[in-house]
N, C-alpha and C positions, 0 to 999 in steps of 0.2 A: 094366564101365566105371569108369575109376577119379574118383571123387568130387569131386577136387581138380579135375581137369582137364575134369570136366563143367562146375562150378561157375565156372571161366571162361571156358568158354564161351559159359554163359549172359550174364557179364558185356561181351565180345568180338564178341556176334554181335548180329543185333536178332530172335531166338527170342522174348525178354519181349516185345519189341514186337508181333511178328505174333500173341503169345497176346491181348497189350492190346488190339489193333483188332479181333481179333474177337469180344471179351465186349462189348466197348461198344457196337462196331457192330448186334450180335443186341440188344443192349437196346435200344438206342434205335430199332431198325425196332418190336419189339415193344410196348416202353412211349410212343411217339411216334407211330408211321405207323402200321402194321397196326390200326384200331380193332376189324376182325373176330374178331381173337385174343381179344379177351376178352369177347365177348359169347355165351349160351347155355352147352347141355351141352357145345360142343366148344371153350368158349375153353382157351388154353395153358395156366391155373390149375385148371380144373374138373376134370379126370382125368389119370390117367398119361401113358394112350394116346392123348390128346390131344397133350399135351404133348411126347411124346417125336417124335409126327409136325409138329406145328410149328416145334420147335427144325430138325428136318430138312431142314423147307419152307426155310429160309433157309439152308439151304446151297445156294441156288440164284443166290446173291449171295455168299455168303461164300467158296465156295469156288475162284472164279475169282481172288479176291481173294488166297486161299493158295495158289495157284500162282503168281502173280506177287512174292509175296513169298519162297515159297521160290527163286525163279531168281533176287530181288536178292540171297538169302544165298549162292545158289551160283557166284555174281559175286566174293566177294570174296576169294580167290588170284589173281585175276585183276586185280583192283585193286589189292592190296598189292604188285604187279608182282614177285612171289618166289616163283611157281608150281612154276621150275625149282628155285631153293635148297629147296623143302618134297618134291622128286621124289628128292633125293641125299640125305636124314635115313633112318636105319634104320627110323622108324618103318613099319609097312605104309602103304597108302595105303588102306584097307579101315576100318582101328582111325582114322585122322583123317575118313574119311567115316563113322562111327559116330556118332563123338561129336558132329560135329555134327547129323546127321542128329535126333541122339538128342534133346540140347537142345532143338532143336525141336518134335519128337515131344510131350515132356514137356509143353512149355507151349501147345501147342495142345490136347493132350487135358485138360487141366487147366482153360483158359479153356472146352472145351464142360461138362467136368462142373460147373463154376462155375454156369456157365449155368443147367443143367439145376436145380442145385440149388437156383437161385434161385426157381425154376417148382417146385421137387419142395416145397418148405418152404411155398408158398401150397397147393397139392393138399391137404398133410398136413393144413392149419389150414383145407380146406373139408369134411373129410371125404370125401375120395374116395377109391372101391376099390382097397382097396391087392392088388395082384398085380406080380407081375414079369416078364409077356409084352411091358410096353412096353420092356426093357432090350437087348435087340436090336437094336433100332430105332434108340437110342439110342450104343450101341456102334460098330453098322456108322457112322452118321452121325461119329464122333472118327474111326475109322480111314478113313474120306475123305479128313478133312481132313491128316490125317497124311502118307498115301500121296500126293493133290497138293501138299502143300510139300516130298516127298523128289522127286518126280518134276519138281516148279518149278527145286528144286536141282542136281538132274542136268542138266536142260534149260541151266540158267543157265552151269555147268561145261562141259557140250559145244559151247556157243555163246557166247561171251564178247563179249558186243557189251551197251551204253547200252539198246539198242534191246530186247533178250531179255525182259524181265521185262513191261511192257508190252505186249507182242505176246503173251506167253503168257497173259498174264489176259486179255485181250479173246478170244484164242482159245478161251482155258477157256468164258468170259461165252457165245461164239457157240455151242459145243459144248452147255451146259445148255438154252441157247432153244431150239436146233432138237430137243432130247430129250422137252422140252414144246410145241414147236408142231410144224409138218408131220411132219417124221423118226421123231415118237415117237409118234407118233397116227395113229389108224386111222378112217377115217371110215366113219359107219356109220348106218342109221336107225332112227331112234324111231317111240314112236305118228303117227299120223297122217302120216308119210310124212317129219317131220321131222328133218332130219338133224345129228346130235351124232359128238362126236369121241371115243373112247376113247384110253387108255394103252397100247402093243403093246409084249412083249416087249423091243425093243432102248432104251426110253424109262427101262426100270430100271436101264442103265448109269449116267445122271444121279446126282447126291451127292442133289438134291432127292426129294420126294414130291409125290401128288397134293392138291389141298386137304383140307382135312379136313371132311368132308361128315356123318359120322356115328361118335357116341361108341364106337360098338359095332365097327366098323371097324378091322381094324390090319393087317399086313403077312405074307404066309405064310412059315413057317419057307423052303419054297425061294427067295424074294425075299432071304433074308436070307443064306445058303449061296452062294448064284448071286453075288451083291454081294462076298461077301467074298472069293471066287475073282478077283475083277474086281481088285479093289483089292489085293489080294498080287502081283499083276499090275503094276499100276502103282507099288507100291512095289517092288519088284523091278527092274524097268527104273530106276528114277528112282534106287535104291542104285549098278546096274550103270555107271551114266551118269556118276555122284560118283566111282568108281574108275577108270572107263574111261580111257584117256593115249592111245591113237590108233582111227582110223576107224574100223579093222574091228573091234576091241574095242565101240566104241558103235555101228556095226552092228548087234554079233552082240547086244548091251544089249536092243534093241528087242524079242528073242525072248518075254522071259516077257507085257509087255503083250498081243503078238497072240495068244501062245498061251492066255493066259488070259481073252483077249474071247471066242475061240471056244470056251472049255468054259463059261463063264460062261453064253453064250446056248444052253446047249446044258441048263444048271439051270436057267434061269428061266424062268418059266410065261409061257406064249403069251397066254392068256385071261384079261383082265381081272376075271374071277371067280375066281380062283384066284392072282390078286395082293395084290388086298383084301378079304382076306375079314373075316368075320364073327368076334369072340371068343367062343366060345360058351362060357366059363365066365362069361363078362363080358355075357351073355345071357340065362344061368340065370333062370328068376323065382322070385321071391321075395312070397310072396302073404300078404295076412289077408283070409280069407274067401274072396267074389269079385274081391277088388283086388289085382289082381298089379302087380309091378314089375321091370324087370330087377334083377340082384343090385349093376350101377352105381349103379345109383341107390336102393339099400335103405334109404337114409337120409331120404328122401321120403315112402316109405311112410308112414310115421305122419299124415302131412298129407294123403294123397290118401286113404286108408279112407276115413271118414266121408261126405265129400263124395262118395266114388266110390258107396259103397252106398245114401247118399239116393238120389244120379241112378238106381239103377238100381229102386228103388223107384217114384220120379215115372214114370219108364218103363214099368212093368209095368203101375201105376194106368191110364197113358194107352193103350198098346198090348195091355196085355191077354195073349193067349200069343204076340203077336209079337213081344214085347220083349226085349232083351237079357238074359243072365242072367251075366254078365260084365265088369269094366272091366279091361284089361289094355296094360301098353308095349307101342307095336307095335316088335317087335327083327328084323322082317323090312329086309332093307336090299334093296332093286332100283336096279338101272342105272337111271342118270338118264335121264329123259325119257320112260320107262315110264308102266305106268297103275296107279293106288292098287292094290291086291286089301283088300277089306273084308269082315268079316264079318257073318252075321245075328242072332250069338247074341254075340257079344263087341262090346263097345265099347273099339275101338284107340285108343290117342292117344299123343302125340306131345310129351315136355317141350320140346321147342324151338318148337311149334306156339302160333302167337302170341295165339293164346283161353287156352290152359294157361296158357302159361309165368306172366304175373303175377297168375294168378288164386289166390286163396286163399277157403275159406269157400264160401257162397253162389254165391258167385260163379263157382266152381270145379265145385260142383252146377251149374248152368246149362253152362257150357260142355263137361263130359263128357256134360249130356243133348244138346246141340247136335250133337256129336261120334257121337253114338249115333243121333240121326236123319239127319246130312245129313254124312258124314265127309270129303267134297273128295272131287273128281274131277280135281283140276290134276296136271299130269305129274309125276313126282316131282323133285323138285327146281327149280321154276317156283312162282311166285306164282301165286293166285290173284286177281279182281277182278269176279269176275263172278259168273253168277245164283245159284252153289252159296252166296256167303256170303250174301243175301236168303234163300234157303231156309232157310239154316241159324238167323239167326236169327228166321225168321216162325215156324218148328216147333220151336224151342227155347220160343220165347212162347208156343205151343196146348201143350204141353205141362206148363208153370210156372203159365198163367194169367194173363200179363202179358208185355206186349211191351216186351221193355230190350234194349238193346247190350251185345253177347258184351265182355268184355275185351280189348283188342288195340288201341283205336280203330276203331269202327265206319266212322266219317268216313272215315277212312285206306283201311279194307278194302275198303269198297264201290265199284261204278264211282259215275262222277257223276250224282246223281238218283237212287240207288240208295236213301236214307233215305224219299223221296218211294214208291219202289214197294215197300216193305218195309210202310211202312204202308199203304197202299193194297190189298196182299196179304191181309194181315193183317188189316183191315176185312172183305174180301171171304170169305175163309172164316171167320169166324166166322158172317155174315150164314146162311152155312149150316145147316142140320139136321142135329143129332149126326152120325147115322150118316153123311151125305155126307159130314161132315169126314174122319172117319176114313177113308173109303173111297177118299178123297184122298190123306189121310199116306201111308195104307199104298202108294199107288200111287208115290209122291212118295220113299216111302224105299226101296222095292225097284229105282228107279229110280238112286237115290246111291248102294247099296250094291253095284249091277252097273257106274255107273261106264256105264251103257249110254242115252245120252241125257240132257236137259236134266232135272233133279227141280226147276228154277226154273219151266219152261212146264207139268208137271204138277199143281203148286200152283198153277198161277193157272187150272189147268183144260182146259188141253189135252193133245195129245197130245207125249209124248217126240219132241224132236229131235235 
């Protein structure tokens, strides 16, 4: 493409501009609205693989938005009213749909790498894992946007109406919603009879992703394969559409989109376990001693040893050979709405778990011991509010020797009146004889750790409900 005649195009067309709204538009959802993105392991700063799935997430506004921008740029032969005079020039009609095509291209992939890069410079300066499995992710996500504004511009070309460009974006906008609500979701149920929605195969057409729920989580190489088949697809048609000059030409345009929905759905993985999966180099542990940590988070480590191996000290003093001999990331990831799976010999936890996360020190010791006797039984991905955080911290306290509030805000955590029956608990077994205590714990933790019944009503002395 010749240099000169790219470079007015850029000047010519409004490519800078569709690149402008969407760097500023992604910044200000993320530095203004979204206050999600930057809280915990998974905000947009904290990791790659974060990061490269949130910049994503908003192509689920962005990208409607670059479809209707490309159909204003493929509006304008049509406005210049000299369609015909540009039909009778030697040049091809293929080399004038390039170049602009191109322009665009340029400054849309440029305004996401901007983006990104603006995310990738805080990552660098938190220390996070550096890998390159989030570049994928990141990639597929520019060639979206590229492919709807060549496909906006064909649209806008084969349909020359005021009306085009607006009709296409909202169509885009309806196209993403329904890919995220009914159309792209599969209903299904959870524990307890409760029923949650999954992601199905044809939802990964969408330019979006699913929230981002856990650090460890990223995208299967056939998610990424399948997508780009889709979108060569819709850059393709949307190219054919820019050169097409009569019916049956933009007819016959429509071919590679359909034919590339159907091999597309034909790579992408049906089963939402095999969508998002798990990074397992990004899972690896990385341990001193008993204290393991994923290898995301090895920078950590130094702060959780100490604390992690008092806890498992106070533990042993208190439980004896039933105590854990273990503190370790839990990097297992379950379908939301599932049930914990805990172990008896490891103490799992969780840095976004809100006893952890701003605990340091002492403090930190108490809550991996909490975590070791009473680990939640809330579905995954559900708060808790009930009798598990009392348990947790009345056996955190018989095991320290002193009854205080876990880190998190106690107040916050508990139901109402909950401070009232923590101490009251906590009275009560003490009032006990060593060995009933214990005979308690023990029944009270095999109880948290099965996830099989109330470990709140076995501390206070009854039976599992």
């Amino acid at each position: 493409m010749n240099v000169s005649v790219l470079r007015i195009e850029l000047k010519r067309s409004i490519a800078p501009w569709a690149g402008a709204v969407v760097l500023t538009t992604a910044l200000a959802f993320l530095y203004l609205i979204n206050v999600a993105s930057w809280t915990g392991t998974t905000a947009w700063t904290a990791q790659w693989t974060p990061l490269a799935l949130w910049t994503r997430g908003l192509l689920f506004y962005l990208w409607p938005l670059v479809v209707g921008l490309g159909a204003l740029q493929g509006l304008r032969d049509h406005r210049s009213k000299m369609s015909e005079l540009l039909t009778s020039t030697p040049r091809p009609a293929w080399h004038r749909a390039a170049t602009l095509a191109g322009a665009t291209a340029m400054t849309l992939a440029s305004a996401f790498a901007l983006l990104v890069l603006v995310g990738g410079v805080q990552v660098f300066a938190n220390a996070g894992y550096a890998h390159l499995g989030w570049l994928p992710i990141s990639l597929v996500g520019a060639l979206f946007l590229v492919a709807g504004a060549v496909l906006g511009m064909g649209a806008g070309r084969a349909l020359p109406s005021a009306l085009t460009p607006p009709a296409l974006a909202m169509t885009a906008f309806v196209f993403t919603a329904l890919m995220h609500m009914s159309l792209g979701r599969t209903r299904t149920t959870a524990m307890e009879g409760v029923e949650i929605t999954e992601p199905n195969r044809i939802s990964l057409l969408s330019p979006a992703v699913e929230a981002v729920r856990d650090v460890l989580v990223t995208l299967s190489a056939s998610v990424h394969v399948g997508q780009t088949i889709w979108l060569l697809g819709i850059a393709a048609t949307g190219f054919a559409l820019l050169v097409a000059a009569t019916l049956r030409a933009r007819l016959i345009a429509l071919t590679p989109v359909l034919a590339c929905a159907v091999l597309a759905l034909l790579v992408l993985p049906s089963d939402p376990r095999r969508m998002y999966v798990v990074d397992e180099a990004a899972a690896a542990l990385v341990c001193d001693g008993p204290v393991c940590v994923t290898k995301t988070h090895q920078a950590r480590l130094d702060d959780l040893a100490g604390p992690g191996k008092e806890a498992l000290r106070l533990l042993h003093d208190a439980l004896g050979s039933r105590a854990p001999v273990s503190v370790r990331e839990n990097a297992a990831v379950l379908p939301e709405g599932s049930t914990p799976q805990w172990s008896r010999h490891t103490v799992l936890f969780d840095f976004d778990d809100e006893i952890i996360a701003a605990a340091k020190g002492e403090e930190l010791t108490r809550a991996l011991v909490a975590k070791g006797m009473v680990p939640g039984c809330s579905p995954v991905g559900w708060s808790g509010t009930g009798g598990d955080q009392i348990a947790q911290t009345v056996a955190a306290g018989w095991v320290l020797g002193d009854l205080r509030s876990l880190t998190g805000g106690e107040s916050a955590r508990l139901r109402p009146g909950g401070e009232a029956e923590t101490r009251t608990v906590w009275k009560e077994l003490n009032a006990l004889p060593r060995a009933e205590q214990l005979s308690r714990i023990n029944a009270m933790r095999a109880v948290a750790l099965s996830c099989k019944g109330d470990a709140f009503s076995v501390l206070e002395g009854g039976a599992p409900r």
